[in-house]
N, C-alpha and C positions, 0 to 999 in steps of 0.2 A: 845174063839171065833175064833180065828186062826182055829182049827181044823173042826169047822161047819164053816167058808168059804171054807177052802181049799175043804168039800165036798160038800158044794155045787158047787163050781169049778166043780169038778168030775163029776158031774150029769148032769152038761150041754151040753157031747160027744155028746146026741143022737139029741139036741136041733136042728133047723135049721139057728139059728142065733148063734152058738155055739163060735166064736169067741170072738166075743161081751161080752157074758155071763161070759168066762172061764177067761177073761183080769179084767172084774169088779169083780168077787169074786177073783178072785188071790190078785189081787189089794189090798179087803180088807181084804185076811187072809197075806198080806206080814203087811200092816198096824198094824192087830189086833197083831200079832208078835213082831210089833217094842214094841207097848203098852207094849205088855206083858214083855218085856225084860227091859223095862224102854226109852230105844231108840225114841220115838216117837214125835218131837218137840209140840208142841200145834198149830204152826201155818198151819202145815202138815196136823193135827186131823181136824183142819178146812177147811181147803182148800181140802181136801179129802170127807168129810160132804157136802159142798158146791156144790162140783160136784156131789154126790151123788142124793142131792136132788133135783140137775137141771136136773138130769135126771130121775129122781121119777114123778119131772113136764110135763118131754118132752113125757112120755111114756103112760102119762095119757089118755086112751081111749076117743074117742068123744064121746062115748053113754057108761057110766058105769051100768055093769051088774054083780057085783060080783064078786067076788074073790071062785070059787068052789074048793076046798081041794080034797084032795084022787084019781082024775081024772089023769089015765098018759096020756091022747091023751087033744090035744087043741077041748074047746066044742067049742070055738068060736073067733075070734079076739077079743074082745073086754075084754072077761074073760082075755084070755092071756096078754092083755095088762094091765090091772088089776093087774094080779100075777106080772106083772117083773116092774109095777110101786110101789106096796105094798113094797116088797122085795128091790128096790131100798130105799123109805123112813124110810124104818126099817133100814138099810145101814146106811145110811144118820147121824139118830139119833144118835146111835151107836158111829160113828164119831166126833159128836159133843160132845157125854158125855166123848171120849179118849181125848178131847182136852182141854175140860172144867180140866178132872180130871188131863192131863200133865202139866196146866199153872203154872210155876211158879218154874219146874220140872227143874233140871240142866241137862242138856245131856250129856256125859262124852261119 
């Protein structure tokens, strides 16, 4: 999972909110990292999750219109806000299962 955040990171250069984008998937491939190394407390996994999915919530379109695939230009606000709220909840999930599967995990 590390290496599909760190590209999705990558992909967000041409984004216009690319800051934004490149800080949350960094974020999650330094995350999915710690997992993968064993490194990742459980309350991180949550509290990582947490934020993920407040902002799954925050990005939520007022008028939903799909989530369109395979398009490289934005058809429209609304789609857009779609993809980076889907993407955040998929995040979010994710999160929640490294923290679910860390509990109980000794961190050395």
């Amino acid at each position: 999972m590390a290496v599909l955040f760190a590209w999705a990171a990558y992909v967000q250069i041409n984004d216009p909110d690319s800051g934004i984008w490149i800080a949350v998937y960094g974020a999650a491939a330094l995350g999915s990292l710690l997992f993968a190394l064993g490194k990742l407390p459980s309350w991180l996994g949550l509290i990582m999750g947490i934020a993920f999915l407040a902002g799954a919530f925050l990005s939520w379109p007022d008028t939903y219109e799909g989530v369109r695939f395979g398009e490289r230009k934005m058809a429209n606000l609304n789609i857009e806000l779609g993809r980076e709220s889907l993407g955040l909840g998929i995040t979010a999930l994710i999160f929640f299962l490294y923290s679910w599967r860390s509990r109980g995990r000794r961190i050395s």
